[in-house]
C-alpha positions in Angstrom: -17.4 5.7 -12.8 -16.1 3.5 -10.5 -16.5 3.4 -6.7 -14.1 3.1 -3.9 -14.6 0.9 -1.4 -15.1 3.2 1.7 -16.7 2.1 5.3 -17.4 4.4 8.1 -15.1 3.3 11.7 -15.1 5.0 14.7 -15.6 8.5 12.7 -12.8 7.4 10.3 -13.2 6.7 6.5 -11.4 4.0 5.5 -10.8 3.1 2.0 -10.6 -0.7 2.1 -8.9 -1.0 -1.7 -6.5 1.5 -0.4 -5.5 -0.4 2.4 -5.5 -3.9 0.6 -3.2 -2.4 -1.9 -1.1 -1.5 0.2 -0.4 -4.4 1.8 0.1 -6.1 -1.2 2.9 -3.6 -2.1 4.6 -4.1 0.9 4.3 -7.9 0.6 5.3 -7.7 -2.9 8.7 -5.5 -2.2 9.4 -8.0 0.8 9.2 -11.5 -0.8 11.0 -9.6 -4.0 13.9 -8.4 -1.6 14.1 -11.8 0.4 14.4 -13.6 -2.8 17.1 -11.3 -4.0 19.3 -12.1 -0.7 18.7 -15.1 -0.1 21.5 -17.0 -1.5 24.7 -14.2 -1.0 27.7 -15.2 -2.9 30.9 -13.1 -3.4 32.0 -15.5 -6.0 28.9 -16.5 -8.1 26.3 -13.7 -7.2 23.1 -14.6 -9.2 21.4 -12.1 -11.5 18.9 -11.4 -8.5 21.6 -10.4 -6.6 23.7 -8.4 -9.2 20.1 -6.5 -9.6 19.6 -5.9 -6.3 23.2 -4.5 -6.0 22.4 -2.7 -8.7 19.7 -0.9 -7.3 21.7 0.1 -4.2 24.4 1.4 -6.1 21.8 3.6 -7.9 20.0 5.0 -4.6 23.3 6.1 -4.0 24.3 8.0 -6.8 20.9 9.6 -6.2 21.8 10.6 -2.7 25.3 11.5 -3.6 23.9 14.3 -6.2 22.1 15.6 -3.3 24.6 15.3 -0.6 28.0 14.5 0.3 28.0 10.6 0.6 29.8 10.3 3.7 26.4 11.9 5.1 24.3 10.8 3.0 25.0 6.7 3.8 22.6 7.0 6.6 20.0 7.5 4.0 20.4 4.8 1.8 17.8 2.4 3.3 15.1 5.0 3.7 15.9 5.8 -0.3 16.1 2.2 -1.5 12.7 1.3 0.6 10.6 4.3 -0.8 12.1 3.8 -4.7 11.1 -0.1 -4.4 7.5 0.6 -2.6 6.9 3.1 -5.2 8.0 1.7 -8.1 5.8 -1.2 -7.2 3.1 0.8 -6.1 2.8 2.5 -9.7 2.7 -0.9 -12.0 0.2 -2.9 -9.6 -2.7 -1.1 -11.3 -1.5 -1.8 -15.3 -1.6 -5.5 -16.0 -5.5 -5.7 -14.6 -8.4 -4.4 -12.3 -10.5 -6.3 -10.2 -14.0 -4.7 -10.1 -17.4 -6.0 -8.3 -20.7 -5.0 -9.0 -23.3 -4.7 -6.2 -27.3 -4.1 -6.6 -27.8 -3.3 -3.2 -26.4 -2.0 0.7 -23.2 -4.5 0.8 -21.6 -5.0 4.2 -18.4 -6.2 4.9 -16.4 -6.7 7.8 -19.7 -6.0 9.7 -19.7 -2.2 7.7 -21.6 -1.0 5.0 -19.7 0.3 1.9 -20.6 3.7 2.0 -21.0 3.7 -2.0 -23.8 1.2 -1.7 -25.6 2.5 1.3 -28.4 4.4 -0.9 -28.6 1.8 -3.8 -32.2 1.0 -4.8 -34.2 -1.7 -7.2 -32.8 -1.4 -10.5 -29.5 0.4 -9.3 -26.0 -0.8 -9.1 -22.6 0.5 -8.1 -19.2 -0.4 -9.8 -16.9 -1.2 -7.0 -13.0 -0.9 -7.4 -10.9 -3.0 -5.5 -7.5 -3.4 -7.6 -5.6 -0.4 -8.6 -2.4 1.4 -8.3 -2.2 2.2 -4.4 -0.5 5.4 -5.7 -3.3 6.4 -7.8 -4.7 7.3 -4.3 -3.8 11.3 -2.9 -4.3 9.7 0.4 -1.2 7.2 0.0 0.7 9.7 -1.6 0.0 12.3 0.6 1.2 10.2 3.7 4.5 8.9 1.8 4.9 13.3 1.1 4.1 14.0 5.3 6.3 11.1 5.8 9.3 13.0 4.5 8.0 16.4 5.8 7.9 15.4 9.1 11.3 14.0 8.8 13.3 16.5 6.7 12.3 19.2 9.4 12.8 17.2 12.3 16.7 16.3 11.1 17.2 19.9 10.6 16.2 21.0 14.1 18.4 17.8 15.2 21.3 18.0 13.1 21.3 21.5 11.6 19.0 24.0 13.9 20.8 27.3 13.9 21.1 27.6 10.1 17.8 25.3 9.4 15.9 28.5 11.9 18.0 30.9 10.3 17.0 30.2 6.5 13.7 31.1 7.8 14.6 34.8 7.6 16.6 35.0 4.7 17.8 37.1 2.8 15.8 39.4 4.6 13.6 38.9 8.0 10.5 39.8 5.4 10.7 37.0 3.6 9.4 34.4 6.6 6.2 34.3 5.3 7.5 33.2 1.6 9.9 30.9 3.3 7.5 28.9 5.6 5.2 28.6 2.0 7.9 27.3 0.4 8.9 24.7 3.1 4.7 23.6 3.1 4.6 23.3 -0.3 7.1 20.8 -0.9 4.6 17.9 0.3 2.2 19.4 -1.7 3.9 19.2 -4.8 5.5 15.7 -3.9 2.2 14.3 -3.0 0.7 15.7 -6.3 2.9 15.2 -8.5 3.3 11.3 -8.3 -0.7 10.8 -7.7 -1.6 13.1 -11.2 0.3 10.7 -13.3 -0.3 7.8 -12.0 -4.0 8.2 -11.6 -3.7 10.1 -15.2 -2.3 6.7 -16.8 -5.0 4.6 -15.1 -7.8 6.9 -16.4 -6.0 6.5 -19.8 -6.1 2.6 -19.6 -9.6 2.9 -19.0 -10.4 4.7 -21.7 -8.4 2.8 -24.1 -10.1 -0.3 -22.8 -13.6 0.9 -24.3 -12.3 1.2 -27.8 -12.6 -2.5 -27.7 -10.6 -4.3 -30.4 -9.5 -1.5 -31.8 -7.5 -0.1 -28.8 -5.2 -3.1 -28.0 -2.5 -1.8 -30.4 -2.3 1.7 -27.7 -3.0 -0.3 -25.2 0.3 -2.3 -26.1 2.5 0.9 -26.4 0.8 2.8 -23.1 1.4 -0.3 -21.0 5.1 0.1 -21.9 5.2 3.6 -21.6 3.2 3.3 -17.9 6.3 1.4 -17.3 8.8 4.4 -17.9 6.5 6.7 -16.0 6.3 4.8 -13.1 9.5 4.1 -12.8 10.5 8.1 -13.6 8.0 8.7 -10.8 10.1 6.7 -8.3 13.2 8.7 -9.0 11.8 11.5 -9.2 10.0 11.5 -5.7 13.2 9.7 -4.1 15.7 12.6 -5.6 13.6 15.2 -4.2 13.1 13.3 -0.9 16.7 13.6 -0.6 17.3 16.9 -1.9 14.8 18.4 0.8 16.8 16.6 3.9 19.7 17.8 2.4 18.6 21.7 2.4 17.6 20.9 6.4 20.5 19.2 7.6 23.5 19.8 5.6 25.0 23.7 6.1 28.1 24.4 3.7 30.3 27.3 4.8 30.9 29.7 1.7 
């Protein structure tokens, strides 16, 4: 079984493949979308471009499912950044791992990876430094308390008598229920895209031991890591938007 990575600051664990993915999603999605726009043209758009646009185009049908359009525009950026980081963020772990083996305590950055700490003569630890940043609860969980935080804040600031009122509807009884309901939605958005991601990495490893033999389902679960991570990304962006659209959208019936 592989080992994460993890040092001990200031009282904090901090997973350092974690944090390195990350970054290279965010690097990745930058340099992708700079390229894309770099060369605008109205008359000769390149396929970059026309992909780019694309894209847009379908973050906004997503949001206009949710919501009225003419409210949901304000959304679009915060759609198009999270489908591009995740989609990313889901395919950096398939082509390849990078894994290091160490026989003994290892330091870096002045810290000892906590994984190594105990090692002994003869032992070892597998150390995982590549992988799918969204195989990780921890990144998922804070891209899920990202929209939490911001669903309910937009419907105390855009919505507040009908977001409070929901609370106790139909009946005052039903508060309890309600507030589960409203907890639960970062649970199951934060759980639902680590499961299959992490699920298709564990696959990949275990296709990987059958040797010779398992390049043929490697092949066809490569592809199909492809559709999943990519289903992922809509999925968690469509439900992103559905959520802000329960707290700060009130239609009169």
């Amino acid at each position: 079984m592989h080992e994460h990575p993890i040092i001990h600051v200031g009282g904090l664990s901090l997973d350092l493949s974690a944090i390195f993915m990350l970054l290279v999603s965010m690097i990745v999605v930058f340099v992708f979308v700079r390229v894309c726009v770099s060369n605008l043209s109205v008359e000769n758009p390149s396929k970059l471009q026309n992909f780019m646009e694309w894209v847009v185009e379908f973050v906004q049908s997503l949001i206009g499912s949710a919501m009225d359009l003419k409210k949901g525009k304000q959304y679009i950026s915060l759609g198009l950044t999270l489908i591009l980081f995740i989609f990313v963020s889901n395919l950096l772990g398939l082509p390849f791992s990078i894994i290091t083996e160490a026989s003994g305590p290892t330091e870096i950055f002045g810290y000892t990876i906590e994984a190594t700490r105990n090692l002994v003569a003869g032992e070892h630890a597998e150390i995982l430094w590549w992988k799918s940043p969204t195989a990780d609860i921890n990144m998922t969980a804070g891209l899920a308390i990202v929209i939490f935080i911001l669903m309910n804040y937009l419907g105390l600031k855009n919505n507040r008598k009908h977001y409070l009122k929901h609370y106790i509807e139909p009946f005052p009884i039903f508060l309890p229920l309600n507030i589960i309901e409203n907890l639960a939605k970062p649970v199951a958005l934060a759980i639902r895209l680590f499961a299959n991601i992490f699920a298709g990495e564990v696959l990949i490893t275990v296709i990987l031991k059958l040797g010779i033999i398992g390049i043929p389902f490697l092949a066809v679960w490569q592809g199909f890591s492809i559709f999943v991570g990519a289903l992922q990304a809509f999925i968690f962006v469509i439900l992103s938007m559905v959520y802000i659209a329960q707290t700060t959208i009130h239609e009169e019936h």
